[in-house]
ChimeraX commands (.cxc) that place a marker at each C-alpha (Angstrom):
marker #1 position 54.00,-9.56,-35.74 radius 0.5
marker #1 position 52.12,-12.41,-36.78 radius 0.5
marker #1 position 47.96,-11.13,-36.26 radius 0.5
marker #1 position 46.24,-14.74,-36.16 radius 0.5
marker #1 position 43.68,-16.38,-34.63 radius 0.5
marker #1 position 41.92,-14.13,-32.62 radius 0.5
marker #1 position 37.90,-13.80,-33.16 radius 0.5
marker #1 position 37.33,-10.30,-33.87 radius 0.5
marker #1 position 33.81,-10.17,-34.37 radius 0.5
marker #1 position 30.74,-10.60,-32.23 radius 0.5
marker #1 position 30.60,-14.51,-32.15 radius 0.5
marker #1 position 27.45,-15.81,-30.99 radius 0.5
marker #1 position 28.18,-19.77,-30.72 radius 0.5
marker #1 position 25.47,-22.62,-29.60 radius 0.5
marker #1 position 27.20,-25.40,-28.52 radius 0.5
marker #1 position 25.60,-28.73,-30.19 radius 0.5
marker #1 position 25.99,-32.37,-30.82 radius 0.5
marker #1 position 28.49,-32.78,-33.33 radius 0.5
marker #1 position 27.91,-31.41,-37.03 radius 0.5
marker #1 position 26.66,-34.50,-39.51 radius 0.5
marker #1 position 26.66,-32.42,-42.93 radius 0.5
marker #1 position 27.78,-34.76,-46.06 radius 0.5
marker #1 position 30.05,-30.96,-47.03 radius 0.5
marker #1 position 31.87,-32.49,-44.19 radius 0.5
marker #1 position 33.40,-35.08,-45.83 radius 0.5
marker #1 position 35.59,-32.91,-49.00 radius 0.5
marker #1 position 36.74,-30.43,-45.81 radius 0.5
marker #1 position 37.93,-32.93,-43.92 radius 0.5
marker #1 position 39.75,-34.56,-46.75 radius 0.5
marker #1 position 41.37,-31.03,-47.94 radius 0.5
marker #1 position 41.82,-29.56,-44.86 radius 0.5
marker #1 position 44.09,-32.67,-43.82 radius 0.5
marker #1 position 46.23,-32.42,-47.57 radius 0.5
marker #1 position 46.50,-28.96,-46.88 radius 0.5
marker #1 position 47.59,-29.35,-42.93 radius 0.5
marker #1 position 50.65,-32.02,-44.66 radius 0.5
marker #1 position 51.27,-29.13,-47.52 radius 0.5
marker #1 position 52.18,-26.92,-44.13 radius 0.5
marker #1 position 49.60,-24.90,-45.61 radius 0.5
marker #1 position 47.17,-25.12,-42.60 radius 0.5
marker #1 position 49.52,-25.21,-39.48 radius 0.5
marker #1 position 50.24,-23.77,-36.13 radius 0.5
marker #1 position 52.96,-21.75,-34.96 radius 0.5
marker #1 position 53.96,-23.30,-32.18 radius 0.5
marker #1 position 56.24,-20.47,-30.88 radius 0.5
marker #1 position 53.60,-18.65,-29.82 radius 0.5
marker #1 position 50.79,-21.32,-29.53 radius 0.5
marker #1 position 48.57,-20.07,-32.75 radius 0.5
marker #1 position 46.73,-22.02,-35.13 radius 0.5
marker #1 position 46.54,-20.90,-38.61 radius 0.5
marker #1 position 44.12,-21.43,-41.76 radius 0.5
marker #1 position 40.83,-22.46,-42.33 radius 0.5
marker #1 position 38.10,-24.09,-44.67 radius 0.5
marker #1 position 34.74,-23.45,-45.51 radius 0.5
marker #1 position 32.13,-24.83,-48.10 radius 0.5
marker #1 position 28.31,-23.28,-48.75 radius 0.5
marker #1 position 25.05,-25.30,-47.49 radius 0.5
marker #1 position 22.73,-25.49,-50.52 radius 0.5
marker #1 position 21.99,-22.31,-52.22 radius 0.5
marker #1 position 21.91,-20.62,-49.04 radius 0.5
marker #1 position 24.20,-18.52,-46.93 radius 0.5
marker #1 position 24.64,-20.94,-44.19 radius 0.5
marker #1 position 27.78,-22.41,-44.33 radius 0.5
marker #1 position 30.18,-25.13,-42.36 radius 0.5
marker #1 position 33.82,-24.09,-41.38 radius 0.5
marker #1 position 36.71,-25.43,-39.76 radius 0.5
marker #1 position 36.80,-24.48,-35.90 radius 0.5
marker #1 position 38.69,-21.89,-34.45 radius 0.5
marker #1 position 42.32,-22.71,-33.41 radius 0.5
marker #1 position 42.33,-26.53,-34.65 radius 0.5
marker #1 position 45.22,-25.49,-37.00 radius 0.5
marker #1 position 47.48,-27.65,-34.64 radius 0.5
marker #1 position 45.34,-30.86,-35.65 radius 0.5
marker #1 position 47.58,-32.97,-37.98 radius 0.5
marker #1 position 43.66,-34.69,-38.91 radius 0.5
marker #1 position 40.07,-33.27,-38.13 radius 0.5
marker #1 position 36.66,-34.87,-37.82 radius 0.5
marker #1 position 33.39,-33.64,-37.90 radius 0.5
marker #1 position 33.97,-32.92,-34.56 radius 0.5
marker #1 position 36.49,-29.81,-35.77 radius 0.5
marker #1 position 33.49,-28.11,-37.75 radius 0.5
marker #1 position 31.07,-25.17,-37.22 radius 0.5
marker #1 position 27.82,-23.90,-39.32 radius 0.5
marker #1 position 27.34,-20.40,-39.88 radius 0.5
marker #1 position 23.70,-20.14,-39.66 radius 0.5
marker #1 position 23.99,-16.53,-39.51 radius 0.5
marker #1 position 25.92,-13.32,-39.48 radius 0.5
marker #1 position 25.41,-9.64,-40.04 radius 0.5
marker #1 position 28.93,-7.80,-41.24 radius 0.5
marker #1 position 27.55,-4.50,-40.54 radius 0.5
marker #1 position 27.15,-5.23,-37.07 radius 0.5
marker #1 position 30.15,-7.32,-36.75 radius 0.5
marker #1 position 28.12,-10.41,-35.66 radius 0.5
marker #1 position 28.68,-14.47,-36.25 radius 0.5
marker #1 position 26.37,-16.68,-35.13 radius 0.5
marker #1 position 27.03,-20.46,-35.13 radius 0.5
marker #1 position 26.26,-23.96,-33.96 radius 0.5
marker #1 position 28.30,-27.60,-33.69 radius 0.5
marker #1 position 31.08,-29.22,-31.20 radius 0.5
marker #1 position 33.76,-26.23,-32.38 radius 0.5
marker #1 position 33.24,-22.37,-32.68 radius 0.5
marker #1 position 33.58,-20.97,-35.55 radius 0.5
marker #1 position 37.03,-19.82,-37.50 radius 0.5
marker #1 position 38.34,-16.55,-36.28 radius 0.5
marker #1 position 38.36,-15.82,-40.47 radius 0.5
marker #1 position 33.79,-16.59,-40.92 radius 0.5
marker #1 position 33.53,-12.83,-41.24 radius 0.5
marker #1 position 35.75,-13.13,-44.18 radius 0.5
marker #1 position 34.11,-16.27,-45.39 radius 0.5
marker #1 position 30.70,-14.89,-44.91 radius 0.5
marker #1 position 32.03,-11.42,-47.02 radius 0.5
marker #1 position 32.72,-13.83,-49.94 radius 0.5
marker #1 position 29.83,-15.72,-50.12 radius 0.5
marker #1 position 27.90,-13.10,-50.51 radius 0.5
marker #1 position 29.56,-11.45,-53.26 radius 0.5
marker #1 position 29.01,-14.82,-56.09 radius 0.5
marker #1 position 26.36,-17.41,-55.02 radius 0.5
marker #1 position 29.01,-19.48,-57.53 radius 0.5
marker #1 position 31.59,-19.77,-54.56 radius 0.5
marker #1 position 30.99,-23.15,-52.99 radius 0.5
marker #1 position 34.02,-23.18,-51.16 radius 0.5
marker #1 position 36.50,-20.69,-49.61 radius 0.5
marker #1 position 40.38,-21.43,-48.51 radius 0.5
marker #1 position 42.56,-19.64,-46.30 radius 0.5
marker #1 position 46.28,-20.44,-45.89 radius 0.5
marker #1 position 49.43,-19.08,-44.83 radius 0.5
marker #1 position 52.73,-19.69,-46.98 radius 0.5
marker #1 position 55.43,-17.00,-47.12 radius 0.5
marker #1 position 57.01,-17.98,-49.81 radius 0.5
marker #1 position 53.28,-17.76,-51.65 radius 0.5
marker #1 position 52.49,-14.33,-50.14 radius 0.5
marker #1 position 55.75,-12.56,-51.15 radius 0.5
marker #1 position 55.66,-14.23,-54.98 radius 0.5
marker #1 position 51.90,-13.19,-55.04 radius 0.5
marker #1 position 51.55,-9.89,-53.17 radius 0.5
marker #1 position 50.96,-7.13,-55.64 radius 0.5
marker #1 position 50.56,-9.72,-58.25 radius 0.5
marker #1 position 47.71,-11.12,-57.75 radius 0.5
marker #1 position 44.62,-8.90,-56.19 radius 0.5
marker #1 position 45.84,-7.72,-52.66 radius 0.5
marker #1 position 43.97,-6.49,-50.17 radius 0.5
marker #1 position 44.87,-2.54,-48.61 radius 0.5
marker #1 position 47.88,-3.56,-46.24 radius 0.5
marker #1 position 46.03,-1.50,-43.37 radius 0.5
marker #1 position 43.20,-3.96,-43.17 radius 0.5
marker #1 position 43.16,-6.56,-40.69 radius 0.5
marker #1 position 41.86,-10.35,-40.88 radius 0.5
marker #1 position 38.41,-11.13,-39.36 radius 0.5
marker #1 position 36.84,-7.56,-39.44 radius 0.5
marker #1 position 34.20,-5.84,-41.73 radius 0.5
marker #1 position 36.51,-3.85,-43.50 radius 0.5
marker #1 position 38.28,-6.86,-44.39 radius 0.5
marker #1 position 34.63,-7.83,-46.13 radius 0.5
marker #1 position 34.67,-5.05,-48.10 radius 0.5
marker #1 position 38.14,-5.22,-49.54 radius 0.5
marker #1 position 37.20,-7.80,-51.48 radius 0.5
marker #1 position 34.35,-6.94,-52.48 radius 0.5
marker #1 position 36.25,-4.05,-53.60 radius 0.5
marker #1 position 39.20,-6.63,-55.14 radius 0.5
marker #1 position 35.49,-8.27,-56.79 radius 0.5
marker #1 position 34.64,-5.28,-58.70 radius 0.5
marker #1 position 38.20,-4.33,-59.70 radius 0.5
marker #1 position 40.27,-6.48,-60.20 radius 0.5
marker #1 position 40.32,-10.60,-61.80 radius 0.5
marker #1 position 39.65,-11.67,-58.46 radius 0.5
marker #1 position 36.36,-12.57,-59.20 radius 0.5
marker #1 position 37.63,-14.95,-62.23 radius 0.5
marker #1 position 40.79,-16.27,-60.68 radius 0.5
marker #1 position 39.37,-16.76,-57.16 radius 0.5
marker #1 position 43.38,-15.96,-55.47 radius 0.5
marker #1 position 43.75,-13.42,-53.28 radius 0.5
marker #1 position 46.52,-11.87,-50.91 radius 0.5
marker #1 position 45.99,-9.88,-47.41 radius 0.5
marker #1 position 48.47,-7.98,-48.00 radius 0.5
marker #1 position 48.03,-6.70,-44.22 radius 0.5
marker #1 position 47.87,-10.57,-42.49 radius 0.5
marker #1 position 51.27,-11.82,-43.29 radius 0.5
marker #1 position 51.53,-15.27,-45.30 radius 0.5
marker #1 position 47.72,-14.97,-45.30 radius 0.5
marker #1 position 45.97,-15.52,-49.06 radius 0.5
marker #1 position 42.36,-16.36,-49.84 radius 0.5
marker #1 position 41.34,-18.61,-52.70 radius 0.5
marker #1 position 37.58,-19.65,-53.81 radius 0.5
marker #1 position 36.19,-22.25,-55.65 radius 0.5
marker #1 position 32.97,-23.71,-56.92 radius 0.5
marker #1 position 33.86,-27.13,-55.25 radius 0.5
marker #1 position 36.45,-27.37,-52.21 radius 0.5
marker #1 position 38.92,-29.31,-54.51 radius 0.5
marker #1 position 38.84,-26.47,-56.59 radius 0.5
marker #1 position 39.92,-23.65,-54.06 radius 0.5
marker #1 position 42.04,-25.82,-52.03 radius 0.5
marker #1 position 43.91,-27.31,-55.42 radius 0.5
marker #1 position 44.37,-23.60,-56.38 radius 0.5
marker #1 position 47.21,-23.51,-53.43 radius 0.5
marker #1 position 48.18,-27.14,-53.71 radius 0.5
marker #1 position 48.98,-26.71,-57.53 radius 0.5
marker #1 position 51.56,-23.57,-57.14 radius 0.5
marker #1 position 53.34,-25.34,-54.35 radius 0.5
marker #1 position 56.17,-26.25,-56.66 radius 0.5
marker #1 position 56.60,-22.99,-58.25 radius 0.5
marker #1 position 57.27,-21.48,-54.85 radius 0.5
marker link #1:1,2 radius 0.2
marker link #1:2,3 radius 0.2
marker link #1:3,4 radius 0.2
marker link #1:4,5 radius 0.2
marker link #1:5,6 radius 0.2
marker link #1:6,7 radius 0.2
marker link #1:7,8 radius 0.2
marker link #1:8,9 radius 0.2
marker link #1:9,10 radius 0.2
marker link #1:10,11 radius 0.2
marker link #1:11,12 radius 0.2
marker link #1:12,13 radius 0.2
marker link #1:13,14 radius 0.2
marker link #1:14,15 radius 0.2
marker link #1:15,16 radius 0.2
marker link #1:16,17 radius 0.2
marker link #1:17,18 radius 0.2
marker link #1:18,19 radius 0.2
marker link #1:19,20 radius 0.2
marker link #1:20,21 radius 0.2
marker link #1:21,22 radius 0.2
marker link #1:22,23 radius 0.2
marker link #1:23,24 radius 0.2
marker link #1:24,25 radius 0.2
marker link #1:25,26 radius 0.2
marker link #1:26,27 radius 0.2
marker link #1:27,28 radius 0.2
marker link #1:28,29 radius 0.2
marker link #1:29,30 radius 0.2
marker link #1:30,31 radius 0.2
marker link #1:31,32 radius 0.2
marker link #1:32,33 radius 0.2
marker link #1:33,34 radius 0.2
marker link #1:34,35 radius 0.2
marker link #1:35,36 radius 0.2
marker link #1:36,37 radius 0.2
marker link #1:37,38 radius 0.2
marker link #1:38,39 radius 0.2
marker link #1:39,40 radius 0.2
marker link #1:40,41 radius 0.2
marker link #1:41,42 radius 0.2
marker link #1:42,43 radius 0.2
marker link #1:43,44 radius 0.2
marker link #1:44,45 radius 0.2
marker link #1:45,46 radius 0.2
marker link #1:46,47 radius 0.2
marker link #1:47,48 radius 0.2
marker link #1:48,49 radius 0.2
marker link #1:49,50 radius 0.2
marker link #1:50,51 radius 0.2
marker link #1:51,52 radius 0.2
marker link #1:52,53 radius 0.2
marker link #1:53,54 radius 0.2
marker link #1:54,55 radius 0.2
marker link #1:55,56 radius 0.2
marker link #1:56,57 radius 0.2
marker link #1:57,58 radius 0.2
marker link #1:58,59 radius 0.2
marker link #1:59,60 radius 0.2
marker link #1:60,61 radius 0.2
marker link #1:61,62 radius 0.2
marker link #1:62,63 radius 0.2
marker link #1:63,64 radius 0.2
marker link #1:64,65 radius 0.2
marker link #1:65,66 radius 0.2
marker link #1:66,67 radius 0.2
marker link #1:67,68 radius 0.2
marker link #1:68,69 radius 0.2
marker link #1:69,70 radius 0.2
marker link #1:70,71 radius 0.2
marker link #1:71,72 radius 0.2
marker link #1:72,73 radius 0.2
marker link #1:73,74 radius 0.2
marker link #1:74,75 radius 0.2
marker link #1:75,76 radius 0.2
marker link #1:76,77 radius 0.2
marker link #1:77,78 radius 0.2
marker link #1:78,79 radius 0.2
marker link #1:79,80 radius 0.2
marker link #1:80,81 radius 0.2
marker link #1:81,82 radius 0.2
marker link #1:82,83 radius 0.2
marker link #1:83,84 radius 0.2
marker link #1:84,85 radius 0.2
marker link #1:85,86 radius 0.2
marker link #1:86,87 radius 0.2
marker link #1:87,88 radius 0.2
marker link #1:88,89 radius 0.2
marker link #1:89,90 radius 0.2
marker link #1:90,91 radius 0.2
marker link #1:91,92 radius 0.2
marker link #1:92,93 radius 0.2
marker link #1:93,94 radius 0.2
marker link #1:94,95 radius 0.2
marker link #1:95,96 radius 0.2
marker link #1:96,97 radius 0.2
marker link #1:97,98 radius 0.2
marker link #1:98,99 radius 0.2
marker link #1:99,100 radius 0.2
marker link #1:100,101 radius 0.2
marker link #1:101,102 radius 0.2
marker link #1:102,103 radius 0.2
marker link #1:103,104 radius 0.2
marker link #1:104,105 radius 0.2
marker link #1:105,106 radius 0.2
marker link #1:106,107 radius 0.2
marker link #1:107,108 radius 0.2
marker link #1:108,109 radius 0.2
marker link #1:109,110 radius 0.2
marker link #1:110,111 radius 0.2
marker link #1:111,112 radius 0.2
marker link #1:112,113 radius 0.2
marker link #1:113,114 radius 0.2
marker link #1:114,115 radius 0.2
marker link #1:115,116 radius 0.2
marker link #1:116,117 radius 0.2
marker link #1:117,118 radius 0.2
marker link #1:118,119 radius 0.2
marker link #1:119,120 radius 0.2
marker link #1:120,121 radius 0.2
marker link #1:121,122 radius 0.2
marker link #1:122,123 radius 0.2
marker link #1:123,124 radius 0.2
marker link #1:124,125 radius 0.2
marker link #1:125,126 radius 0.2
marker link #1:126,127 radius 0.2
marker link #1:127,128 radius 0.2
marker link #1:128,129 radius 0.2
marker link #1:129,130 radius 0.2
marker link #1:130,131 radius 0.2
marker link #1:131,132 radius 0.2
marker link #1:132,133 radius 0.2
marker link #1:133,134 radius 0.2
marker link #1:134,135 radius 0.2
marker link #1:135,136 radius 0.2
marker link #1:136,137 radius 0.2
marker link #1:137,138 radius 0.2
marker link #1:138,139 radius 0.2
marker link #1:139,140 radius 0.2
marker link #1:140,141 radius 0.2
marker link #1:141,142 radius 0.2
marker link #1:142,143 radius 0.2
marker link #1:143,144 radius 0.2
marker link #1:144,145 radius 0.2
marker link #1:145,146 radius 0.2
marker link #1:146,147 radius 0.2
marker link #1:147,148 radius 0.2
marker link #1:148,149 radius 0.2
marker link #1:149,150 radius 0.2
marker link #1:150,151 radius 0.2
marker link #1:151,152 radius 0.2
marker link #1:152,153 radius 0.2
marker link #1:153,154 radius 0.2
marker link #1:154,155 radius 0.2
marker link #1:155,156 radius 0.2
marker link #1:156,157 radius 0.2
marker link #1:157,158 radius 0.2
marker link #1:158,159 radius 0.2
marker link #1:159,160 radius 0.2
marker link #1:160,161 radius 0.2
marker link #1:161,162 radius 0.2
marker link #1:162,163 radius 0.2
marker link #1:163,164 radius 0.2
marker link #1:164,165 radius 0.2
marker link #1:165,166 radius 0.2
marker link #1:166,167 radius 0.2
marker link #1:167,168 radius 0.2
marker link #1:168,169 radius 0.2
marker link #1:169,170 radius 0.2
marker link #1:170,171 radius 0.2
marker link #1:171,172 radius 0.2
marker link #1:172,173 radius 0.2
marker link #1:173,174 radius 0.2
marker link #1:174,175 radius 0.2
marker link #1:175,176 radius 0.2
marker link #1:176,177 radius 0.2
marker link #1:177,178 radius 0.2
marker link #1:178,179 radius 0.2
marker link #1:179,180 radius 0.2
marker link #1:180,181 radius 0.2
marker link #1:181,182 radius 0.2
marker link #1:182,183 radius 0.2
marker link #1:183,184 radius 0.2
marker link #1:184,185 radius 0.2
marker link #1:185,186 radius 0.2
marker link #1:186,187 radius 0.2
marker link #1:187,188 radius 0.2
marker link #1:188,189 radius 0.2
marker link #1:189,190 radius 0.2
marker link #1:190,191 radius 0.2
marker link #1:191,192 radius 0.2
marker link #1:192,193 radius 0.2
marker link #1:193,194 radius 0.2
marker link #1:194,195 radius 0.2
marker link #1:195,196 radius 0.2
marker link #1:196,197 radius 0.2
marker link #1:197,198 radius 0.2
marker link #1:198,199 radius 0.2
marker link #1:199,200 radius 0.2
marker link #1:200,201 radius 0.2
view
C-alpha cells in the first residue's frame, strides 16, 4: 500500500501572492531534472503525487518547498512553492504562506533542518529500484514509522547521531515504500546525490 501524499500534521497555510524567493530558481531547475529522472512523479493509478524539494532561507529555519500534490507537474513555477515560516514538531504543527500549501513531507524537512544548520537543501524521491539496493545499506529509518509525522523527525535525528547519515546525507524510510531522503549544502548537491546513482540501479 503505497502511504503518500497525505498532510499529516497540523497545517496552518496563508494563502498569498505568489512566492518571489531567488532559492526559487535551483528548485525549480532540480525539481524539473528530477520529475524527467521519474524521480519526482505521480502515480496515476490512484491519483497521488510523489516527492518533494526544499532549500533553507538564510541562516534561519524558514524554508521554501515544493507544494503539496504537484508531483503530476512535468514543470513548476514559483507558483508550485510554499515557505515554512514556522512549525512546532512537538505539537505536530506547519505553518506556511505562498500560491501552494506546503509538501505533505515539511514535517520531515523541518526535522532535518534542525538537526545541521549545514543542510541547505533537502530531497525526497521515490525509486524502487533505489530503495531495495539501499534499504539496510544505507541509514534506514524503523520500518514502523510513517512519512510526515513527528516520529518520523526523530528517526533521523536518531539515524544523525548513529549512523553516517549525517556525513553522507542518504537516507531510506524503510516504512514509506520507494521513499529515500538525501541532504545537501546546495540543492544540486542533494538532488545530484539521486541523479548520480541512477545508473547503478
Amino acid at each position: 500500500m503505497i502511504d503518500e501524499g497525505y498532510i499529516k500534521f497540523e497545517s496552518r497555510w496563508q494563502c498569498t501572492d505568489t512566492l518571489t524567493d531567488p532559492e526559487i530558481v535551483e528548485l525549480i531547475r532540480w525539481r524539473n531534472l528530477l520529475f524527467s529522472a521519474g524521480l519526482i512523479g505521480h502515480y496515476a493509478d490512484i491519483n497521488i503525487g510523489y516527492g518533494n524539494i526544499s532549500a533553507r532561507v538564510d541562516t534561519r529555519n524558514e524554508f521554501i518547498i515544493s507544494g503539496t500534490q504537484t508531483g503530476h507537474l512535468s514543470e513548476v513555477s514559483n507558483l508550485h512553492f510554499a515557505r515554512v515560516t514556522e512549525f512546532d514538531i512537538e505539537r505536530n504543527r506547519v505553518f506556511s504562506e505562498g500560491a501552494t500549501e506546503a509538501s505533505s513531507e515539511s514535517m520531515t524537512h523541518a526535522a532535518l533542518y534542525q538537526l545541521d544548520p549545514g543542510i541547505r537543501a533537502v530531497v525526497h524521491i521515490h525509486s524502487d529500484a533505489m530503495w531495495l539496493g539501499l534499504k539496510d545499506q544505507a541509514p534506514t529509518t524503523n520500518g514502523d514509522v510513517a512519512y510526515g509525522t513527528p516520529e518520523m523527525a526523530a528517526e533521523f535525528g536518531r539515524l544523525f547521531r548513529e549512523t553516517d547519515f549525517s556525513t553522507t546525507g542518504i537516507a531510506v524510510m524503510a516504512g514509506h515504500g520507494g521513499g529515500l531522503i538525501s541532504t545537501g549544502a546546495s540543492v544540486q548537491e542533494a538532488a545530484e546525490k539521486f541523479l548520480s546513482r541512477l545508473d547503478g540501479f
